[in-house]
C-alpha positions as CSV (number, residue, x, y, z in Angstrom):
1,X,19.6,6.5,-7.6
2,X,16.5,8.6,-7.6
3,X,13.0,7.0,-8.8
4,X,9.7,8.6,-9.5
5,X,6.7,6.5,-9.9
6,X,2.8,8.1,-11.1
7,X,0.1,6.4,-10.5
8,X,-3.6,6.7,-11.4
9,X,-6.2,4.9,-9.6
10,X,-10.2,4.3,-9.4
11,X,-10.9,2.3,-6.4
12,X,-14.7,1.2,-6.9
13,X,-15.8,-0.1,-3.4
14,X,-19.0,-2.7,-3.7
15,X,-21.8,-3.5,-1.5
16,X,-23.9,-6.3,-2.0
17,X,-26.5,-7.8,-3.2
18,X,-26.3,-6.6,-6.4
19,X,-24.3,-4.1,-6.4
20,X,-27.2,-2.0,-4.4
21,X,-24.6,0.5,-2.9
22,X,-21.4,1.2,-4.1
23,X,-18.7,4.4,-3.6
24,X,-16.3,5.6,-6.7
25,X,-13.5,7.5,-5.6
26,X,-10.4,8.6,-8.3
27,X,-7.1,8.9,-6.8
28,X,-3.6,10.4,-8.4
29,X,-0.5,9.4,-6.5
30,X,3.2,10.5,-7.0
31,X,6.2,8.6,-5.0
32,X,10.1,9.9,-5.7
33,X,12.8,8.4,-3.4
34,X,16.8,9.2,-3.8
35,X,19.4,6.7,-2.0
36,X,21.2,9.1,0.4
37,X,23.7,6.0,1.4
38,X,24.0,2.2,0.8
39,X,20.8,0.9,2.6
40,X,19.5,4.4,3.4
41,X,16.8,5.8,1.2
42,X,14.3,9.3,2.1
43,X,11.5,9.6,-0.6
44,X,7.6,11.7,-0.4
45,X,4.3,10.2,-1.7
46,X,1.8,12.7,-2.6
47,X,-1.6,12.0,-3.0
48,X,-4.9,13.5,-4.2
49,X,-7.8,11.6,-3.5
50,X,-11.4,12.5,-4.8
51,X,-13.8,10.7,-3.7
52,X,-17.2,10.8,-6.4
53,X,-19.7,8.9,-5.2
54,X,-21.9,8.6,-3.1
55,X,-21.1,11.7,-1.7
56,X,-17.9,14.0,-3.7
57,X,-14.8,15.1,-1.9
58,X,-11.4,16.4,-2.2
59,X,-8.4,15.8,0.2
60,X,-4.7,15.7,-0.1
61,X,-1.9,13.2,1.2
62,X,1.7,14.2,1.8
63,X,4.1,11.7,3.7
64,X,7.6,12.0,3.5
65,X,9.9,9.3,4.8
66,X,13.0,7.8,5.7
67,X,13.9,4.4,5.5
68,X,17.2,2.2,6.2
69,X,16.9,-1.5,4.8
70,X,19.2,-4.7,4.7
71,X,19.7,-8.1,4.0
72,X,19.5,-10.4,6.6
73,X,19.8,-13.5,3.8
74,X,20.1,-13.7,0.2
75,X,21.6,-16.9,-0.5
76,X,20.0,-19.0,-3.5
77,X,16.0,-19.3,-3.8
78,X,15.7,-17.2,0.0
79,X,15.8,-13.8,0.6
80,X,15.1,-12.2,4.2
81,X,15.1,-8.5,4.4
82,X,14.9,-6.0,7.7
83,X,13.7,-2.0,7.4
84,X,12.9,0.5,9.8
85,X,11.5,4.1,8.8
86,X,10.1,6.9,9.8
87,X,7.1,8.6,8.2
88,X,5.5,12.0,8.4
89,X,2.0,11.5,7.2
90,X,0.7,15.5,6.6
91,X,-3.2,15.2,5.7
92,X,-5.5,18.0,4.2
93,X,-9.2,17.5,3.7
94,X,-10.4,20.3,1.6
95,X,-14.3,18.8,0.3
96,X,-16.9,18.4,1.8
97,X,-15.3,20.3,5.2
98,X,-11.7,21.0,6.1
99,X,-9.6,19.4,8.2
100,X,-5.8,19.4,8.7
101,X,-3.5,16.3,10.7
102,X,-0.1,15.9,11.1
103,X,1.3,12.4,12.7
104,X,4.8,11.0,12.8
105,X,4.4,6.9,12.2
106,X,7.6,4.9,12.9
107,X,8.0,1.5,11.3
108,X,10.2,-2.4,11.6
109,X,9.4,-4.6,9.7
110,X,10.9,-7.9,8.6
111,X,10.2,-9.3,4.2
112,X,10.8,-13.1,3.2
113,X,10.8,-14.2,-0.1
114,X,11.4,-17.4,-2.0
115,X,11.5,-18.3,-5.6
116,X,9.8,-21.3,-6.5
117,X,11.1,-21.5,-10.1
118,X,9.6,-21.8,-13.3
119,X,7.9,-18.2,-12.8
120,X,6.5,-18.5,-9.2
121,X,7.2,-16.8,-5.6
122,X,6.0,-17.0,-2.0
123,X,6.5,-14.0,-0.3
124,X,5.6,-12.8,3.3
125,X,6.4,-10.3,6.0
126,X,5.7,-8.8,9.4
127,X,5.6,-5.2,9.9
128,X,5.3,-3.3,13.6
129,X,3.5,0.4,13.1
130,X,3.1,3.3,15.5
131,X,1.6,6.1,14.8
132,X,1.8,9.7,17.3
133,X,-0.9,11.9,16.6
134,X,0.8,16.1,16.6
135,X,-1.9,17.6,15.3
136,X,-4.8,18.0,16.3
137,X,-3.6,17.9,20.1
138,X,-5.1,15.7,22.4
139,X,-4.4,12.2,20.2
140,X,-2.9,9.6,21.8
141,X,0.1,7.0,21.2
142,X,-1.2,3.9,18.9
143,X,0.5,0.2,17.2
144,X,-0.7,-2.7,15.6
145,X,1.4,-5.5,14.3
146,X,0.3,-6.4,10.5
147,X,1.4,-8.4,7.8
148,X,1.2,-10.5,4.5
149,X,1.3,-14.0,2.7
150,X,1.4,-14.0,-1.1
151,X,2.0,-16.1,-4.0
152,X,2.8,-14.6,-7.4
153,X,3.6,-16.0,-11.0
154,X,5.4,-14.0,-13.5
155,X,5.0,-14.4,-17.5
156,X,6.4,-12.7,-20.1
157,X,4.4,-9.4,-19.8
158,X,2.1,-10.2,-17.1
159,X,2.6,-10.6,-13.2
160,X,0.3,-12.5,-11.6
161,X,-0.8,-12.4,-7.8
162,X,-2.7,-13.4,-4.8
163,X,-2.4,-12.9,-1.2
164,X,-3.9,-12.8,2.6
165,X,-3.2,-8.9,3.6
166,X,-3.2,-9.3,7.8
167,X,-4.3,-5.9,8.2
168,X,-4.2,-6.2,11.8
169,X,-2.7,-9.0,13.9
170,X,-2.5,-7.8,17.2
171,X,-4.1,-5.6,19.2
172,X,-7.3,-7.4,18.5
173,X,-10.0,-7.7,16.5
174,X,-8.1,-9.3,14.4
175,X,-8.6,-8.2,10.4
176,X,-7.8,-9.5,7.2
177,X,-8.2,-9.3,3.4
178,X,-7.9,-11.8,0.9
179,X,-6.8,-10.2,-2.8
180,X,-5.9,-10.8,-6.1
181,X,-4.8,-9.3,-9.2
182,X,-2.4,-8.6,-12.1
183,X,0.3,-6.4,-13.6
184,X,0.8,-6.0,-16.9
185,X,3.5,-4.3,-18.8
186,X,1.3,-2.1,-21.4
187,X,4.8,-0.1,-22.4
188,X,8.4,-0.6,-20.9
189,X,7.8,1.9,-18.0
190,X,3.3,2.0,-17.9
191,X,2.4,-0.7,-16.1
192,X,-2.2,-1.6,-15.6
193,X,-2.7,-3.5,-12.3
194,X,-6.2,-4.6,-12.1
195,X,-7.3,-6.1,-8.1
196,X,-10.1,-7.0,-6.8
197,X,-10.8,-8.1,-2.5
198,X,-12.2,-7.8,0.3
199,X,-11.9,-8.0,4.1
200,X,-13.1,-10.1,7.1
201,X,-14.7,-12.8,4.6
202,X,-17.7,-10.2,4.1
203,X,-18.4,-9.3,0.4
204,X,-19.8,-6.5,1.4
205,X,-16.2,-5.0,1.9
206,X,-15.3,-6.3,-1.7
207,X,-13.4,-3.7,-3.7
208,X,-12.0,-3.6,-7.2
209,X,-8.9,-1.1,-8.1
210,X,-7.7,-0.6,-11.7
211,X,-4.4,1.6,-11.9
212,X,-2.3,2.8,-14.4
213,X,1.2,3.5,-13.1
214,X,4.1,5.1,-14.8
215,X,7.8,5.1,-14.0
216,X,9.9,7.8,-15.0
């Protein structure tokens, strides 16, 4: 089965008090995948990301990827899921200066999730990244362990959610983001998805991201 999903985002990044400083930046993202073999799925995200203010800026995202996934459990209200994949990310700055990096990120990671009824979910996971830096030369070997608790509620036409991102669990300093936010089914395949968070309990990280996405 082959999927393409596009997406538009602007991701407007807040500083307070009073909004004194903030950054606008407009991304346009584009992710296919194909199932090659039960369980075994290879996909590319592309991504153009411009940032506006406070200072403009052009660069360019391409990670391909490979990814074999199974079920560990599925048996009533519990699912547990297992994946491990590889990614390529391939980066090109182009505004304000030029730059060019290549990296090759392996990835395990383990997904629980349980339905609640009447609408609701808990879900979690654990994920283990590395990340080996090809070019430039001279970059070295790097992991962190990172993962997520969230609770969602599901309506007719409108997904609700809200979560604790663990953006890094080990190697310290610990990091995390707290998040929330909505989908909502405009047309049967264009989907809005308004979120607003932010990080380390410091409103000055607070972020809101409106996205239209569209599933062809």
């Amino acid at each position: 089965m082959k999927k393409l999903l596009v997406s538009v985002f602007a991701i407007l990044t807040l500083a307070t008090p009073a909004l004194a400083q903030f950054s606008l930046t407009g991304r346009l993202e584009a992710n296919y995948s194909t199932t090659l073999a039960p369980n075994l799925t290879a996909g590319v995200l592309g991504r153009l990301e411009v940032p506006i203010t406070p200072a403009f800026g052009v660069g360019v995202l391409v990670r391909p990827f490979i990814q074999y996934s199974t079920d560990l459990v599925n048996n009533g209200p519990l699912s547990v899921s297992a994946y491990g994949r590889v990614r390529v990310p391939i980066e090109v700055d182009i505004a304000p200066a030029s730059a060019f990096s290549l990296n090759i990120s392996p990835q395990a990671g383990v997904d629980l999730s349980y339905n609640l009824g009447s609408g609701a979910s808990l879900s979690s996971g654990l994920r283990l990244v590395t990340n080996l830096p090809i070019v430039p030369s001279g970059g070295s070997f790097s992991w962190l362990v990172d993962g997520y608790i969230e609770f969602g509620y599901a309506l007719d036409m409108l997904n609700l959610y809200a979560g604790l991102s663990l953006d890094q669990i080990v190697p310290s300093p610990f990091a995390q983001t707290i998040y929330l936010g909505a989908n909502y089914d405009v047309l049967p395949n264009l989907t809005f998805n308004p979120e607003f968070g932010f990080s380390n309990f410091d409103f000055n990280t607070a972020y809101l991201i409106l996205r239209l996405a569209l599933k062809l």
